[in-house]
N, CA, C and O atoms as a GROMACS GRO file, in nm:
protein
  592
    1UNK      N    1   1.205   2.111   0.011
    1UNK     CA    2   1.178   1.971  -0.008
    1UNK      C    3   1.055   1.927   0.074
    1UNK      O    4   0.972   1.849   0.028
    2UNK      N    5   1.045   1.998   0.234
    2UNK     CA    6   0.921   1.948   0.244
    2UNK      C    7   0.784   2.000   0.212
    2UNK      O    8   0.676   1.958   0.253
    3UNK      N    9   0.807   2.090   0.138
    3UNK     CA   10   0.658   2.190   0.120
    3UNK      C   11   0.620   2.080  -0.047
    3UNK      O   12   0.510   2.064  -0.101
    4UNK      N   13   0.734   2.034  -0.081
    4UNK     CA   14   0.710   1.944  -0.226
    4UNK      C   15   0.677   1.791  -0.190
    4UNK      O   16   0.620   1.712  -0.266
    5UNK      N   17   0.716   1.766  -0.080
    5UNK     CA   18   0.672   1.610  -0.032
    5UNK      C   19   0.517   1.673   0.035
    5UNK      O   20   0.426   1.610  -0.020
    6UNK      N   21   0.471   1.756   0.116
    6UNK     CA   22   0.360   1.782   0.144
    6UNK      C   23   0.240   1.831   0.031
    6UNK      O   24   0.120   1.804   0.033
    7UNK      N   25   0.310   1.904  -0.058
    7UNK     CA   26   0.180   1.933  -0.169
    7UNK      C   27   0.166   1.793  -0.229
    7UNK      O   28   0.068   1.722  -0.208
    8UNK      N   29   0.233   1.770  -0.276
    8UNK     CA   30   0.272   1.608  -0.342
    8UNK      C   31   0.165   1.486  -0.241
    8UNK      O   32   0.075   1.414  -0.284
    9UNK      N   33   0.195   1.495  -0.155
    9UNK     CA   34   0.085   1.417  -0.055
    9UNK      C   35  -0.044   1.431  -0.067
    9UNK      O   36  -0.131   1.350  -0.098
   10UNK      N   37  -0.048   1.551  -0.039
   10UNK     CA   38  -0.229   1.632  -0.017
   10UNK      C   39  -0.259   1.595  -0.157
   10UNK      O   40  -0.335   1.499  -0.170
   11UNK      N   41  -0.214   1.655  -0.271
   11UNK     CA   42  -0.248   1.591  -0.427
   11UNK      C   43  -0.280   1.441  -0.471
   11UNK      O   44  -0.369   1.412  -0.550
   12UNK      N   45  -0.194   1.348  -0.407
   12UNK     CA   46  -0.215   1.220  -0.400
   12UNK      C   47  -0.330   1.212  -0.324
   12UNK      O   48  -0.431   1.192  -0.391
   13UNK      N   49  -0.344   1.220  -0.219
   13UNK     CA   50  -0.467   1.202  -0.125
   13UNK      C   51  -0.609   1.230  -0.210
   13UNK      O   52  -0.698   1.146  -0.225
   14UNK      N   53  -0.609   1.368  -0.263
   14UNK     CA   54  -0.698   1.428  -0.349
   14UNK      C   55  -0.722   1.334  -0.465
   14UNK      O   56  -0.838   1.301  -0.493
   15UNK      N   57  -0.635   1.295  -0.525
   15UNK     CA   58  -0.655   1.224  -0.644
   15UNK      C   59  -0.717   1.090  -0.637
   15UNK      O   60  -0.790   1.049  -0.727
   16UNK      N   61  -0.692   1.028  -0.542
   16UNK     CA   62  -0.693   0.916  -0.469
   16UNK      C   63  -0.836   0.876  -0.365
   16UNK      O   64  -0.828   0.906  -0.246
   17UNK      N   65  -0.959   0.811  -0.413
   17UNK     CA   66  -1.062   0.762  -0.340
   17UNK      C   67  -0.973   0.654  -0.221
   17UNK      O   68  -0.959   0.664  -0.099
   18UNK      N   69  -0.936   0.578  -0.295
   18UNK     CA   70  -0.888   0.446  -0.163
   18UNK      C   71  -0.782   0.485  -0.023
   18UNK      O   72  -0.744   0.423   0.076
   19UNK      N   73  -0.756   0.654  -0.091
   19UNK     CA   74  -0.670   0.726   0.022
   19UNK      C   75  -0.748   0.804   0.095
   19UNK      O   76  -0.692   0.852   0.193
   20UNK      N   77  -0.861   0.832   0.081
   20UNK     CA   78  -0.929   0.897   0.136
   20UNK      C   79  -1.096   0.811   0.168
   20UNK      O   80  -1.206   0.854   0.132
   21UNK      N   81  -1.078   0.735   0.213
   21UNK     CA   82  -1.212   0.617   0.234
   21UNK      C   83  -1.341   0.676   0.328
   21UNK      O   84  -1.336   0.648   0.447
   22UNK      N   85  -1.392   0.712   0.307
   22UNK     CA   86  -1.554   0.754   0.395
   22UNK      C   87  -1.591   0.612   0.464
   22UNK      O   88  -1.633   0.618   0.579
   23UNK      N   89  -1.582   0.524   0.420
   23UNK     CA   90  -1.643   0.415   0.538
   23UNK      C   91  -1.477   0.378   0.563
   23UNK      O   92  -1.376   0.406   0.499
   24UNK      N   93  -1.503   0.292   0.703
   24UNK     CA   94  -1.343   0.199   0.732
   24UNK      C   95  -1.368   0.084   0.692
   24UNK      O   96  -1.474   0.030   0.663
   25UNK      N   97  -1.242   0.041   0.690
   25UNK     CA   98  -1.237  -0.127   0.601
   25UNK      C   99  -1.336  -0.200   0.666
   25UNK      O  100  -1.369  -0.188   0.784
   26UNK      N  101  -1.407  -0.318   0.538
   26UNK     CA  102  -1.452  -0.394   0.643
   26UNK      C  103  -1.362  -0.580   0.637
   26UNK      O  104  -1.402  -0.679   0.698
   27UNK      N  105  -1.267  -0.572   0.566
   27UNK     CA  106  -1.212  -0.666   0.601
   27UNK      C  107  -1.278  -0.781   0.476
   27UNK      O  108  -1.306  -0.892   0.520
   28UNK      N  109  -1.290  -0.769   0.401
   28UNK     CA  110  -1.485  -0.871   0.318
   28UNK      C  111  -1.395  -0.901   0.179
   28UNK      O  112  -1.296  -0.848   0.127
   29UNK      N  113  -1.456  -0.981   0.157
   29UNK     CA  114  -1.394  -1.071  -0.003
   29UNK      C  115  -1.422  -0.944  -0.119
   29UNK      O  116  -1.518  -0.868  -0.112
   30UNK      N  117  -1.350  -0.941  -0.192
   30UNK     CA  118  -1.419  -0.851  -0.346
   30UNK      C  119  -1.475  -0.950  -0.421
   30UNK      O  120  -1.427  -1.062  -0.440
   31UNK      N  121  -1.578  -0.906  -0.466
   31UNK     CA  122  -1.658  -0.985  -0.563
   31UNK      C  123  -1.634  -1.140  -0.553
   31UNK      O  124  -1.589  -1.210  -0.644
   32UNK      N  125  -1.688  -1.199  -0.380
   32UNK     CA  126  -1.682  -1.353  -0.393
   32UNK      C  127  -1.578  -1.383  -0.385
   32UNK      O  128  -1.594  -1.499  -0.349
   33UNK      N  129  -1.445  -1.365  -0.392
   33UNK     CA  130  -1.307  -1.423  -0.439
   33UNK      C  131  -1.268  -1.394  -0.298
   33UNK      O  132  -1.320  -1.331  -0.206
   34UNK      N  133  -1.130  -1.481  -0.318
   34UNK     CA  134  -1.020  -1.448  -0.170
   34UNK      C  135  -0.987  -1.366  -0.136
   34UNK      O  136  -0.956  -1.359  -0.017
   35UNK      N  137  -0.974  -1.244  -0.227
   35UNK     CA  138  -0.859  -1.079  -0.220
   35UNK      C  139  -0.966  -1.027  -0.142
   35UNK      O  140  -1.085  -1.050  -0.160
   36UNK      N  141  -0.926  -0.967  -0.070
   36UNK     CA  142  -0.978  -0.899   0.069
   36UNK      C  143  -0.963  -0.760   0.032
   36UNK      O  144  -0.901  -0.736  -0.071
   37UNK      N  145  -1.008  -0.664   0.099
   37UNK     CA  146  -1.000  -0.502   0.078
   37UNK      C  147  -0.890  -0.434   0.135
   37UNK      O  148  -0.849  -0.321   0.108
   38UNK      N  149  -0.840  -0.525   0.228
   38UNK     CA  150  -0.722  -0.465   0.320
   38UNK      C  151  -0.695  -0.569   0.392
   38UNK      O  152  -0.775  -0.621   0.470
   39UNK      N  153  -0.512  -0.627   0.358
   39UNK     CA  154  -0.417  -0.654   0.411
   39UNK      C  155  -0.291  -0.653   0.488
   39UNK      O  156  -0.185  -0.598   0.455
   40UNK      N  157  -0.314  -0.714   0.582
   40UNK     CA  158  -0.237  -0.628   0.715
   40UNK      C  159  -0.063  -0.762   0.648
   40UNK      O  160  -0.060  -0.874   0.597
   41UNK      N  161   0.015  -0.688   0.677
   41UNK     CA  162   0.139  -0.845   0.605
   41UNK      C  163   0.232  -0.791   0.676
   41UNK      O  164   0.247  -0.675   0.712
   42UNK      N  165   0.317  -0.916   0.699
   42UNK     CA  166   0.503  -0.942   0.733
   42UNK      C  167   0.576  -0.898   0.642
   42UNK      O  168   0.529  -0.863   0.534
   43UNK      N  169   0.696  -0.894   0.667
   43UNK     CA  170   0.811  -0.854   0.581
   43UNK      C  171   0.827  -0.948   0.450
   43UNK      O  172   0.865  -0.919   0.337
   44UNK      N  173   0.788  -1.067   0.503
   44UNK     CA  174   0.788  -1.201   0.420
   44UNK      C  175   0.682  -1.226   0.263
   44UNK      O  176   0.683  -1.316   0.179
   45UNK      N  177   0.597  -1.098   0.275
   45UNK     CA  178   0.480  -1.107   0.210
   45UNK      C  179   0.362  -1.176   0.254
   45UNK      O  180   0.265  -1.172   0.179
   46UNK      N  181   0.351  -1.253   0.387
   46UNK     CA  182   0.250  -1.314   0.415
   46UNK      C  183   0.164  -1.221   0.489
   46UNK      O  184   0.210  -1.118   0.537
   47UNK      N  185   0.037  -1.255   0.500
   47UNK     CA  186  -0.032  -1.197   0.588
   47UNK      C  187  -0.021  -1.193   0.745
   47UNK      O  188  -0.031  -1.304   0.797
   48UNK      N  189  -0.004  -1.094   0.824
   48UNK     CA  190   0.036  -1.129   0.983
   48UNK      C  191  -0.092  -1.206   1.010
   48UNK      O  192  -0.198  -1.193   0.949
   49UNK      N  193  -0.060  -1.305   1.128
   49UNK     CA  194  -0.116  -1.400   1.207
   49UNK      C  195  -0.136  -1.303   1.354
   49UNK      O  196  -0.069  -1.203   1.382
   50UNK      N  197  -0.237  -1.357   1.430
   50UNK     CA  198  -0.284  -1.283   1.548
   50UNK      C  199  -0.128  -1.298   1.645
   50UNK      O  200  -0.087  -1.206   1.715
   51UNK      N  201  -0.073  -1.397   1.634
   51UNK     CA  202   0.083  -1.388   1.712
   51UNK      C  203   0.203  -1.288   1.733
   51UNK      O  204   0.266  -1.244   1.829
   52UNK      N  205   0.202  -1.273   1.588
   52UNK     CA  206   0.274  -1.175   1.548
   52UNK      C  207   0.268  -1.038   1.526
   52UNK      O  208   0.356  -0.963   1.484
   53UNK      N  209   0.114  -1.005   1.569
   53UNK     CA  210   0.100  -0.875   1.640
   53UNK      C  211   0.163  -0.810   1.750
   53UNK      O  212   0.200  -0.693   1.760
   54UNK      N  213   0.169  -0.940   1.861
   54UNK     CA  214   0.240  -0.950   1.984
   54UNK      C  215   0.410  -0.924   2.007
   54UNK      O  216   0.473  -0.884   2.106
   55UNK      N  217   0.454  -0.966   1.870
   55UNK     CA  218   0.614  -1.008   1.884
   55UNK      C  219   0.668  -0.878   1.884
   55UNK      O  220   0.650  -0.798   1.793
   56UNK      N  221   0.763  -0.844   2.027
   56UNK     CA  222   0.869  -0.765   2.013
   56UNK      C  223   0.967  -0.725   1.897
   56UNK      O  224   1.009  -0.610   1.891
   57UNK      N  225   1.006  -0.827   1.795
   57UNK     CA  226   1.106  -0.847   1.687
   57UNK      C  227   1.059  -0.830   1.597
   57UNK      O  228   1.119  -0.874   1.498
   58UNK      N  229   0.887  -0.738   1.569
   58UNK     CA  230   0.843  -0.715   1.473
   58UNK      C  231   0.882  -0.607   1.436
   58UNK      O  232   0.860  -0.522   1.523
   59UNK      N  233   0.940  -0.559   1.330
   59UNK     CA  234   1.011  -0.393   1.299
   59UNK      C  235   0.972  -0.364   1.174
   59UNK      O  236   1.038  -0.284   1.108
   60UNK      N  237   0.865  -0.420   1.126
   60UNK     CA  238   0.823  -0.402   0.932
   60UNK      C  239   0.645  -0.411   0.955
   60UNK      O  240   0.590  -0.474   1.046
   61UNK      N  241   0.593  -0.353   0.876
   61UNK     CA  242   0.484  -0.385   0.864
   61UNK      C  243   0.408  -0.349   0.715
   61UNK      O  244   0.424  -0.244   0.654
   62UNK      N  245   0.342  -0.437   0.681
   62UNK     CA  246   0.285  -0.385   0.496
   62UNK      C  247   0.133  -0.378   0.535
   62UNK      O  248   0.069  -0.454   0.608
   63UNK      N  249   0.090  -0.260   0.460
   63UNK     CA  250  -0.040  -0.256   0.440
   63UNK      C  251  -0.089  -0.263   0.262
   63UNK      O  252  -0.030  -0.199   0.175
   64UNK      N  253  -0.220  -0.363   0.232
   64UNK     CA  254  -0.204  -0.387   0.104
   64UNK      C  255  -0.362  -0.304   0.122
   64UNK      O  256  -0.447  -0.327   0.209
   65UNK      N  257  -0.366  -0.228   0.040
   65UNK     CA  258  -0.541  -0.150   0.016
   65UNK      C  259  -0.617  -0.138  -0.094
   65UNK      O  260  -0.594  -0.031  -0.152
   66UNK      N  261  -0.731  -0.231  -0.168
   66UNK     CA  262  -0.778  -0.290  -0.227
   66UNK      C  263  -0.793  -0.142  -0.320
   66UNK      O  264  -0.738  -0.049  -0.261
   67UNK      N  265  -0.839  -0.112  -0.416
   67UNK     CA  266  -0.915  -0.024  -0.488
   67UNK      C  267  -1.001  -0.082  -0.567
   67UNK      O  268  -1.039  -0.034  -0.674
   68UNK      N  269  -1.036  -0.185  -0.520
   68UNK     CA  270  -1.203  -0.263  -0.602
   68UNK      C  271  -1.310  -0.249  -0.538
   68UNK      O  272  -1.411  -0.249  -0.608
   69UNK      N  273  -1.329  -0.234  -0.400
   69UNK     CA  274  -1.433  -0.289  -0.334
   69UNK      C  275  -1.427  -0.162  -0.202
   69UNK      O  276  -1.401  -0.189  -0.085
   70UNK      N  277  -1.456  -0.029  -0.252
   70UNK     CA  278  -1.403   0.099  -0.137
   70UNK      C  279  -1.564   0.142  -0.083
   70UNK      O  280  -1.592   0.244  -0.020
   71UNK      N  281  -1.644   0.049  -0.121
   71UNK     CA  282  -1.807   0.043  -0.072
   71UNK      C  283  -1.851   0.207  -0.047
   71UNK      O  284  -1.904   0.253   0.054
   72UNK      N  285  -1.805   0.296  -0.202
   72UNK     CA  286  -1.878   0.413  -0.235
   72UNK      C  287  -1.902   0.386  -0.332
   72UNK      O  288  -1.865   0.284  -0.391
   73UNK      N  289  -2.029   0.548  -0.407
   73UNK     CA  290  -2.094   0.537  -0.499
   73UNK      C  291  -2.028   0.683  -0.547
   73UNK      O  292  -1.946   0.741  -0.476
   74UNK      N  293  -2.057   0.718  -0.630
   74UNK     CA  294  -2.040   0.882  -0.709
   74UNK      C  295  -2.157   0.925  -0.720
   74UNK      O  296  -2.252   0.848  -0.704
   75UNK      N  297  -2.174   1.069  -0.751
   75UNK     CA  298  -2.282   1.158  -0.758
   75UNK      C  299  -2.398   1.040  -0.848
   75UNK      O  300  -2.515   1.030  -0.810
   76UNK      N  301  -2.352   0.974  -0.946
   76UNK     CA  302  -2.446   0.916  -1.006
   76UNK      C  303  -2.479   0.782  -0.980
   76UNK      O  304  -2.569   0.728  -1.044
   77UNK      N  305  -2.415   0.720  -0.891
   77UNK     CA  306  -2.442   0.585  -0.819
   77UNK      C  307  -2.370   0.495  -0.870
   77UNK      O  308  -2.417   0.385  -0.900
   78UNK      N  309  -2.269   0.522  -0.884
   78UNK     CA  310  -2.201   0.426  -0.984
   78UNK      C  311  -2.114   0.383  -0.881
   78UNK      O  312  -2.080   0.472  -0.803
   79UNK      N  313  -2.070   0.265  -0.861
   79UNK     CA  314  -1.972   0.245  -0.786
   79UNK      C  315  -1.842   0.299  -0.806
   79UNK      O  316  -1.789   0.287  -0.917
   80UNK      N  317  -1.753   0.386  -0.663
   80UNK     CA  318  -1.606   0.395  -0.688
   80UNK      C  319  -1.528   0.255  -0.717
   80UNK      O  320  -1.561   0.140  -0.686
   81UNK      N  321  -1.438   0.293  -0.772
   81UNK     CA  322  -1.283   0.218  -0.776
   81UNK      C  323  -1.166   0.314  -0.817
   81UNK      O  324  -1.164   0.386  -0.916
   82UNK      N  325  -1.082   0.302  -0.735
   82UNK     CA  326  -0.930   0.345  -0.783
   82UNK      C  327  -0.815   0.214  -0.763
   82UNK      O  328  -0.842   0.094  -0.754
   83UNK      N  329  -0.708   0.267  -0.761
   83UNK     CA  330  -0.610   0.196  -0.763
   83UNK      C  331  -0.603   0.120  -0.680
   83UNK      O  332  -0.698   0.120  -0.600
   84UNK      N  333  -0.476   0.007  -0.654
   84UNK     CA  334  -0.468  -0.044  -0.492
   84UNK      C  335  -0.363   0.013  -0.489
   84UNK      O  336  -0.329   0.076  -0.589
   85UNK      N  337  -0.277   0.010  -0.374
   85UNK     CA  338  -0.196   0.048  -0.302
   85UNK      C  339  -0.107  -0.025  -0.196
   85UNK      O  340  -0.164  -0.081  -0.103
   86UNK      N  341   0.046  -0.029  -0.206
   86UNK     CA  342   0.104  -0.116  -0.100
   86UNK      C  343   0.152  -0.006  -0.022
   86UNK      O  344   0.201   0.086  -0.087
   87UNK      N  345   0.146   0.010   0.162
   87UNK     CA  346   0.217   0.105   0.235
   87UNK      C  347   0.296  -0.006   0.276
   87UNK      O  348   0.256  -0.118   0.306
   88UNK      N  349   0.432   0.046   0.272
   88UNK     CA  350   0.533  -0.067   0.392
   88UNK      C  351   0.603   0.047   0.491
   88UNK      O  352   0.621   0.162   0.451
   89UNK      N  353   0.635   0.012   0.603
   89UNK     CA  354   0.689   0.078   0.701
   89UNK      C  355   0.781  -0.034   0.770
   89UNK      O  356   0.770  -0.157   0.775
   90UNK      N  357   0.876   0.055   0.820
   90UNK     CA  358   1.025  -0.018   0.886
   90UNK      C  359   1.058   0.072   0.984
   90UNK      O  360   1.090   0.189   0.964
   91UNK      N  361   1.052   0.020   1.084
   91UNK     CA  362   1.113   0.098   1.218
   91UNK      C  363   1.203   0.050   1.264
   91UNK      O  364   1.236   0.074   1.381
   92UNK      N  365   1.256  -0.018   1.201
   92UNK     CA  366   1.413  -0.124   1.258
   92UNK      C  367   1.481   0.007   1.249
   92UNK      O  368   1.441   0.114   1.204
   93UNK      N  369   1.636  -0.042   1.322
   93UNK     CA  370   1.709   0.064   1.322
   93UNK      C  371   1.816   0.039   1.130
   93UNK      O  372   1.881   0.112   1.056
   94UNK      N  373   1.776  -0.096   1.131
   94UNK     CA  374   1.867  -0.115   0.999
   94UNK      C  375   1.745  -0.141   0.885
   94UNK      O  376   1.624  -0.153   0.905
   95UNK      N  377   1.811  -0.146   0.774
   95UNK     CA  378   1.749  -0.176   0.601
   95UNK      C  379   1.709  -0.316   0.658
   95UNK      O  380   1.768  -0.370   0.752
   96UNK      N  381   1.576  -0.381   0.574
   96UNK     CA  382   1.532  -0.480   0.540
   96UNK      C  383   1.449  -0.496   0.400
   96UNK      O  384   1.394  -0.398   0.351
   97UNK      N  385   1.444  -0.619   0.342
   97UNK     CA  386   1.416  -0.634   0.221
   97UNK      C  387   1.238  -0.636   0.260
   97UNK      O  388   1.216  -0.648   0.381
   98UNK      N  389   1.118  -0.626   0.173
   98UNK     CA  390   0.991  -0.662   0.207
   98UNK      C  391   0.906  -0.711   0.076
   98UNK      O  392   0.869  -0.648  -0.023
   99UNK      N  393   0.891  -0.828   0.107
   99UNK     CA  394   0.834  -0.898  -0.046
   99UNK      C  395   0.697  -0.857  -0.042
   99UNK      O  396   0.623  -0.857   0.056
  100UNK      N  397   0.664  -0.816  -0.186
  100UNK     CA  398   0.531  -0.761  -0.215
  100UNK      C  399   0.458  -0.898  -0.202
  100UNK      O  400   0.512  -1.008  -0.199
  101UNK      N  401   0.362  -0.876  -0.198
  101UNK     CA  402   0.196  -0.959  -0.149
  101UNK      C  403   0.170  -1.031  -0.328
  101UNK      O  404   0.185  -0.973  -0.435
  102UNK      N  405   0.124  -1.186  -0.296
  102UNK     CA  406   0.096  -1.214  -0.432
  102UNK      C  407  -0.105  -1.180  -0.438
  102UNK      O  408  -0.207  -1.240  -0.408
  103UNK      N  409  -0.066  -1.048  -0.496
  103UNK     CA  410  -0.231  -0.994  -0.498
  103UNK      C  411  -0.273  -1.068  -0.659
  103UNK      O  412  -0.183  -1.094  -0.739
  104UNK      N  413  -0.408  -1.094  -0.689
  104UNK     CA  414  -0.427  -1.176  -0.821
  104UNK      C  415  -0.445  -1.029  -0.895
  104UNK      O  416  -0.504  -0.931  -0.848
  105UNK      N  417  -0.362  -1.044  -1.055
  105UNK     CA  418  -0.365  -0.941  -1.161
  105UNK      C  419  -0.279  -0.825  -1.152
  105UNK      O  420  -0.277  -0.732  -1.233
  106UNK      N  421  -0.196  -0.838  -1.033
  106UNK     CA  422  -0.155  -0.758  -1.025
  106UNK      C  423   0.012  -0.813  -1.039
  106UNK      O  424   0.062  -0.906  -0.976
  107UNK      N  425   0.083  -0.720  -1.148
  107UNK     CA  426   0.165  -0.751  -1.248
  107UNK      C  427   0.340  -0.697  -1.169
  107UNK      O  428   0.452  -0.748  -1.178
  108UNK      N  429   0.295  -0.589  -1.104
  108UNK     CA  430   0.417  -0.570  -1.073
  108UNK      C  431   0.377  -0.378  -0.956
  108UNK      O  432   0.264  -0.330  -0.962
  109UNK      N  433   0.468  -0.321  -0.885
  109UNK     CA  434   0.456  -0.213  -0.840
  109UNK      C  435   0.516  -0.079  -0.866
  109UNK      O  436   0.626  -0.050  -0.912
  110UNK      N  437   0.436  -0.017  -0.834
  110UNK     CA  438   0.545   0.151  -0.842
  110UNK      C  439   0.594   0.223  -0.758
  110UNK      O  440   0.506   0.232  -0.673
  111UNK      N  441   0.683   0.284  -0.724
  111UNK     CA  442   0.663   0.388  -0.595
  111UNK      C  443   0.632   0.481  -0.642
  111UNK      O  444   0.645   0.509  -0.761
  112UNK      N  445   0.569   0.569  -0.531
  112UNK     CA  446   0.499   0.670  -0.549
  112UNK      C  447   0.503   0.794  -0.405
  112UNK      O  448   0.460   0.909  -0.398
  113UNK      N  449   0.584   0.694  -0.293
  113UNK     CA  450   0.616   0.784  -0.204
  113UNK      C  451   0.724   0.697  -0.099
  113UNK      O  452   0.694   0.628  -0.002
  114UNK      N  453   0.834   0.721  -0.144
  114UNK     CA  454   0.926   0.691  -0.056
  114UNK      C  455   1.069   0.779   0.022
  114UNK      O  456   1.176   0.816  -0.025
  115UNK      N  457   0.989   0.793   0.197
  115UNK     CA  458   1.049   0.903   0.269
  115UNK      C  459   1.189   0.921   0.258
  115UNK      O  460   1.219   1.040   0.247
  116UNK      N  461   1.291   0.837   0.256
  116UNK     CA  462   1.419   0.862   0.212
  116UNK      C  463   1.446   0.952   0.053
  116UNK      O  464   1.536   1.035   0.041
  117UNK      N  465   1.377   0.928  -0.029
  117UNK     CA  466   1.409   0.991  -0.147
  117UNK      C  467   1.299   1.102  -0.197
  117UNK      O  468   1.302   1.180  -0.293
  118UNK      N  469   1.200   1.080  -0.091
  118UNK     CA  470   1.119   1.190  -0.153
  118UNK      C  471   0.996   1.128  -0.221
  118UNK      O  472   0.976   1.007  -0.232
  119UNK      N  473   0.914   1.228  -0.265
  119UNK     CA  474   0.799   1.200  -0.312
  119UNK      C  475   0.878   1.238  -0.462
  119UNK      O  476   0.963   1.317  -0.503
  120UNK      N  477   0.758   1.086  -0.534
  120UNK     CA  478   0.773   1.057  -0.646
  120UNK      C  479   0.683   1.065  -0.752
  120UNK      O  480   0.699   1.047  -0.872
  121UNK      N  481   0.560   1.103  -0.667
  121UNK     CA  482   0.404   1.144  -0.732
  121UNK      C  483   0.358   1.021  -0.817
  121UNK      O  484   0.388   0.902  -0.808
  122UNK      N  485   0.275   1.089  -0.903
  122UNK     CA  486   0.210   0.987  -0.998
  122UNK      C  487   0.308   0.939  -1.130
  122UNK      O  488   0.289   0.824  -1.170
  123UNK      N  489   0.368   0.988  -1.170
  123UNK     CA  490   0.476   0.964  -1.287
  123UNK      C  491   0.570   0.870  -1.225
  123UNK      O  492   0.646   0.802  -1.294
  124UNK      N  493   0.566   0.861  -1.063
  124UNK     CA  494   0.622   0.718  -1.003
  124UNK      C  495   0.748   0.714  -1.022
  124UNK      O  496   0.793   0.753  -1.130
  125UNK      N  497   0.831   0.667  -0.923
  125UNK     CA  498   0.976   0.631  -0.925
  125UNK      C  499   0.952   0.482  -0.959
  125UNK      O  500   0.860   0.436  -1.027
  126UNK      N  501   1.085   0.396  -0.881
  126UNK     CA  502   1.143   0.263  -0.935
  126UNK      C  503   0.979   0.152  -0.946
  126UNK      O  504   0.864   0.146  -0.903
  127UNK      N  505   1.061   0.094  -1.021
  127UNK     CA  506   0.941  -0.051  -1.075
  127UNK      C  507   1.004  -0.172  -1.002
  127UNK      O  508   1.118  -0.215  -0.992
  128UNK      N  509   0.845  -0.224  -0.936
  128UNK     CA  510   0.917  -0.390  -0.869
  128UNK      C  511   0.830  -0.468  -0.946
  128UNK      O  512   0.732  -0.404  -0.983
  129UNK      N  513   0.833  -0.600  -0.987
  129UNK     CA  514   0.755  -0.688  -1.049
  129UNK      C  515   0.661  -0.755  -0.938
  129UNK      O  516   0.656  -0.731  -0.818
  130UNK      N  517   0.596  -0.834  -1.005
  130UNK     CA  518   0.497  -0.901  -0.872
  130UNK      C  519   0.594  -1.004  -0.763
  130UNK      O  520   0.688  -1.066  -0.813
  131UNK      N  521   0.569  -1.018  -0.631
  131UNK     CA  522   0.651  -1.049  -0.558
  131UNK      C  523   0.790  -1.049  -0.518
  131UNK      O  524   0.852  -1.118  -0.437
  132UNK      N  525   0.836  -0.925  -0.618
  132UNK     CA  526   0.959  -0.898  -0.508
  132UNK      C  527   1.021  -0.842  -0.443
  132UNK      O  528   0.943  -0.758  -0.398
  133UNK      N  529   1.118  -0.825  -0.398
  133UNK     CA  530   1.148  -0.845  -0.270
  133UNK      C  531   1.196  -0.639  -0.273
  133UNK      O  532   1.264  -0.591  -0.364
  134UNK      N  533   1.150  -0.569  -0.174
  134UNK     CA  534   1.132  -0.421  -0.216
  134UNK      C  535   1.230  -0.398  -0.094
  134UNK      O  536   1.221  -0.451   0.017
  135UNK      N  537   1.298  -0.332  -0.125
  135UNK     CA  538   1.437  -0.232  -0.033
  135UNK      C  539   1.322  -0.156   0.062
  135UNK      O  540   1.212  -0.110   0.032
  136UNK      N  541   1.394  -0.162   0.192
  136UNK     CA  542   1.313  -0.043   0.254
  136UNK      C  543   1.444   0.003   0.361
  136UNK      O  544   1.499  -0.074   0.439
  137UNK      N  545   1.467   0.112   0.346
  137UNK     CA  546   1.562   0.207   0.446
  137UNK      C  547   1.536   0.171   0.545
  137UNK      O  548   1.439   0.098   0.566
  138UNK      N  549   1.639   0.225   0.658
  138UNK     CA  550   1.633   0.251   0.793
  138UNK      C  551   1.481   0.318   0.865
  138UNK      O  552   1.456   0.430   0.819
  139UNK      N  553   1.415   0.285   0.931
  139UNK     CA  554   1.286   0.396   0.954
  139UNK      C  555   1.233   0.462   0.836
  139UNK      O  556   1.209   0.580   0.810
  140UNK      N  557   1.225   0.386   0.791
  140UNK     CA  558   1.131   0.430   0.632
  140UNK      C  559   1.006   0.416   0.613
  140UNK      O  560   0.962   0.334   0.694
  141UNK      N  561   0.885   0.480   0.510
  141UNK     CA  562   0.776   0.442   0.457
  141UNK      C  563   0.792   0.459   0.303
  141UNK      O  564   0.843   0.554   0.244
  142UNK      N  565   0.741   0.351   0.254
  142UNK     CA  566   0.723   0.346   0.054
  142UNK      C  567   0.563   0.308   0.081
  142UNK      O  568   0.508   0.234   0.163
  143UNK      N  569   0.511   0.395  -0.029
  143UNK     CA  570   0.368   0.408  -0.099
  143UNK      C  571   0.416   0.320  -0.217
  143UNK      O  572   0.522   0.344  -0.274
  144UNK      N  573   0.318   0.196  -0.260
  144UNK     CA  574   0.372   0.153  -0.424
  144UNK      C  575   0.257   0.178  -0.491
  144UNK      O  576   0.170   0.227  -0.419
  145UNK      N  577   0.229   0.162  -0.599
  145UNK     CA  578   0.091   0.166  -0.663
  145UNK      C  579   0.094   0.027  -0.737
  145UNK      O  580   0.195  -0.006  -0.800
  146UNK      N  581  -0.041  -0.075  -0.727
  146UNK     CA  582  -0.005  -0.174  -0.820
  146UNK      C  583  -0.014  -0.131  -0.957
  146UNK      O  584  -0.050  -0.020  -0.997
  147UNK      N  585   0.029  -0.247  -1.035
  147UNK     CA  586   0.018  -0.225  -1.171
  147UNK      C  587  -0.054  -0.327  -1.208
  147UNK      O  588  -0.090  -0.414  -1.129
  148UNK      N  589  -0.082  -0.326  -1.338
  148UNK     CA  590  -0.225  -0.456  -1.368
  148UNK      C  591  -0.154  -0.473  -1.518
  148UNK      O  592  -0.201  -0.552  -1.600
   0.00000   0.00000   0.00000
């Protein structure tokens, strides 16, 4: 099981520009608009506030990772894009629910790597719709992929 969650990884990674980024985020609007390249979020779906970096009682954390705006080119200059991507992580000792991010166009999520059940690759396990509310185990991580 883990030599299949590890090839399964490295393959994703491989397949995957926005998993493998040559520059680091810079934090910057896509094309003029509000959606940002990378979102740091609460359990709640909101974006964390500088406070709540601080808080002891923080035990969830979501990362939202743009695949519009990964500021590469390809052999022919064309700009990259791949997918986006939701990481959530839970270090509580118990389950908590974690509401997906209202990202614009984006319709609903997939998993694609979640440590309790295993890797689910690209053919993707369970479907969440846009904003809701996503199971996460005890000390868990889920990879989602958006959907459009």
């Amino acid at each position: 099981m883990l030599k299949r969650f590890t090839s399964g990884a490295i393959a994703l990674r491989r397949a995957h520009p926005n998993l493998r980024r040559r520059k680091f985020f810079q934090d910057r609007s896509i094309r003029h608009e509000n959606a940002a390249d990378i979102l740091w979020l609460r359990a709640d779906g909101s974006e964390m506030t500088e406070e709540a970096w601080g808080e002891g009682w923080v035990k969830s954390l979501g990362l939202y990772l743009s695949g519009e705006n990964l500021g590469d080119v390809d052999a022919e200059g064309r700009e990259i894009h791949d997918d986006s991507f939701l990481l959530l992580a839970n270090s509580h000792v118990e389950p908590l629910e974690f509401v997906a991010p209202d990202v614009p166009d984006v319709t609903g999520w997939q998993v694609v790597v979640d440590t309790p059940s295993g890797f689910a690759g690209e053919e993707g396990g369970a479907h969440f719709e846009a904003r809701a509310a996503i199971p996460l185990e005890r000390q868990s991580f889920v990879l989602l992929r958006a959907l459009h």
